[in-house]
C-alpha positions in Angstrom: 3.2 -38.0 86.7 6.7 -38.9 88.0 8.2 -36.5 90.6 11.3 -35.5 90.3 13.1 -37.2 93.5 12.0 -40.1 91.2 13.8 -38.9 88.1 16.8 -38.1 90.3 16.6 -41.6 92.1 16.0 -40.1 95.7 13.6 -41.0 98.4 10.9 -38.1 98.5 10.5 -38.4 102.1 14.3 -38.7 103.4 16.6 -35.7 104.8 17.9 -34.9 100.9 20.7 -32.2 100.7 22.1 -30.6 98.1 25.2 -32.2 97.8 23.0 -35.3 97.1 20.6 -33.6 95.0 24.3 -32.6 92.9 25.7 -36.1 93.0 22.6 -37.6 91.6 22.0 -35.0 88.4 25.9 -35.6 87.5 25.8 -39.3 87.7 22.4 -39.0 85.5 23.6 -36.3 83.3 27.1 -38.5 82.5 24.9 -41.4 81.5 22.0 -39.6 79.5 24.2 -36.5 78.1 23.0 -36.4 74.2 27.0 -35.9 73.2 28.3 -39.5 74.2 29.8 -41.8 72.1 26.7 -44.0 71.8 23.9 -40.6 71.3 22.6 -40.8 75.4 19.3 -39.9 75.5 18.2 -36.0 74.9 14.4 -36.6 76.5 15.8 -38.4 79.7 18.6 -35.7 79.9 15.9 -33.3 79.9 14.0 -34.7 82.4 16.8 -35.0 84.6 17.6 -31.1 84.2 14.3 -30.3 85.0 14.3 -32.3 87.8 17.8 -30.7 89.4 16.3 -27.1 88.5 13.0 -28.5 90.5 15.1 -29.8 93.8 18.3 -27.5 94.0 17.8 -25.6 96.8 16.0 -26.7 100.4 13.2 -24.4 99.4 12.7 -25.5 96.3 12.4 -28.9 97.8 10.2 -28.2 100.0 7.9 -26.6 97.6 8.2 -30.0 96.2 7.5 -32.0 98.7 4.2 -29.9 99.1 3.0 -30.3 95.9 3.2 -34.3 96.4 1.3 -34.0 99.4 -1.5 -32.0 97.9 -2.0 -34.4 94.7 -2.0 -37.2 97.4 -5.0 -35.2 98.9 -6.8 -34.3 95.8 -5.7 -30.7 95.7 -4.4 -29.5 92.2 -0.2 -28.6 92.6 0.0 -25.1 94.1 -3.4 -24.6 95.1 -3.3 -22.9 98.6 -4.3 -24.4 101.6 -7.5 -23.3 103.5 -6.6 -21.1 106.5 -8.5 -21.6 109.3 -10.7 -19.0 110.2 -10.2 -17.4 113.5 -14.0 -16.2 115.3 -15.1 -12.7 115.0 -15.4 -12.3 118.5 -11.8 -13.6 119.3 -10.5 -11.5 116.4 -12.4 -8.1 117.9 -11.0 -8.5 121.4 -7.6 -9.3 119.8 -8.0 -6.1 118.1 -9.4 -4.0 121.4 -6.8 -5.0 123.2 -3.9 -3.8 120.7 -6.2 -0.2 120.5 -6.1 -0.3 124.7 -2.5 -0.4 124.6 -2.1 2.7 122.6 0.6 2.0 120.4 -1.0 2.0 117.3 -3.2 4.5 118.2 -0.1 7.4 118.5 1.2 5.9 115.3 -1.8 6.3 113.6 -1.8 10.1 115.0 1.7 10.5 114.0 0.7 9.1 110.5 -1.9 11.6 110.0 -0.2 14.8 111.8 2.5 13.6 109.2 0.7 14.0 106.1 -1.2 17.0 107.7 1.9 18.6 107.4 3.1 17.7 104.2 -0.5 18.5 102.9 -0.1 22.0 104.1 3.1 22.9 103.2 2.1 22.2 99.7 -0.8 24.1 100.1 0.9 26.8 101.6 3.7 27.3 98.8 3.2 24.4 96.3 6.3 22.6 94.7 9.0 24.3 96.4 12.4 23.0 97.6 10.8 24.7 101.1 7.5 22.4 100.8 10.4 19.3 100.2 11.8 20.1 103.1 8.9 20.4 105.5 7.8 17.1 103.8 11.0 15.4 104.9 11.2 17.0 108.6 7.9 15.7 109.0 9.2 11.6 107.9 12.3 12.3 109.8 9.8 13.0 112.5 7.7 10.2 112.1 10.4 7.5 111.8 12.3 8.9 114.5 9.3 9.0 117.1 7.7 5.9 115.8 10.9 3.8 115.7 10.7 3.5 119.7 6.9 2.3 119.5 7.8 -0.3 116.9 10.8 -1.3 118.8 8.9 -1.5 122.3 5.8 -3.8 120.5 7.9 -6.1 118.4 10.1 -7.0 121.5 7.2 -8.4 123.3 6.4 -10.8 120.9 
């Protein structure tokens, strides 16, 4: 199966950009584009388009790039790549030591004391603007307490 940096007539490997990836597809498109004076060639102008869709972006590219390295190793296109599993052990004191700290302990608590709330004032008076507006005091609650714990854990990572 030919990739399509070969269709395009670039090295697979090499620091492509898009401005080369563009370049290439207009010099191929001129020369293969079916309404030319002399017919062109509709299946290699196909495959050229389909090869420009493939590589436009760096992403796209990359996703490329990572499909050639898993039929080099056997793997089908797109198959995911084993993760590698992290021990029980490691991933329980991980997981203690995120509880110790307390942080998602009290959001936990302020999860549940949330929809507490919101459980009761249904309850209480059913559908009603009033039970709407309990419901949102308790999120504003939530997001406006919880937004400092979030804040405090992601800038330690």
């Amino acid at each position: 199966m030919t990739s399509p940096f070969d269709i395009l007539g670039l090295d697979a490997g090499g620091a492509v950009t898009d401005d080369d990836v563009r370049s290439a597809w207009r010099r191929l498109a001129a020369a293969t584009h079916p309404d030319r004076a002399d017919g062109g060639d509709p299946v290699a102008f196909a495959a050229a388009a389909a090869a420009y869709t493939a590589l436009r972006t760096a992403a796209a590219r990359r996703e490329v790039r990572a499909d050639i390295r898993d039929q080099a190793n056997g793997r089908p296109p797109g198959h995911p790549v084993p993760r590698q599993q992290v021990p029980l052990r490691r991933r329980t004191a991980r997981t203690a030591q995120r509880i110790a700290h307390g942080r998602p302990a009290r959001l936990a608590t302020r999860l549940l004391v949330t929809g507490g709330v919101g459980a009761l004032a249904v309850t209480a008076v059913g559908w009603q603007p009033a039970s709407a507006a309990v419901i949102t005091g308790a999120l504003t609650w939530l997001f406006l307490t919880g937004r400092a714990d979030l804040a405090a854990r992601q800038s330690r990572r």
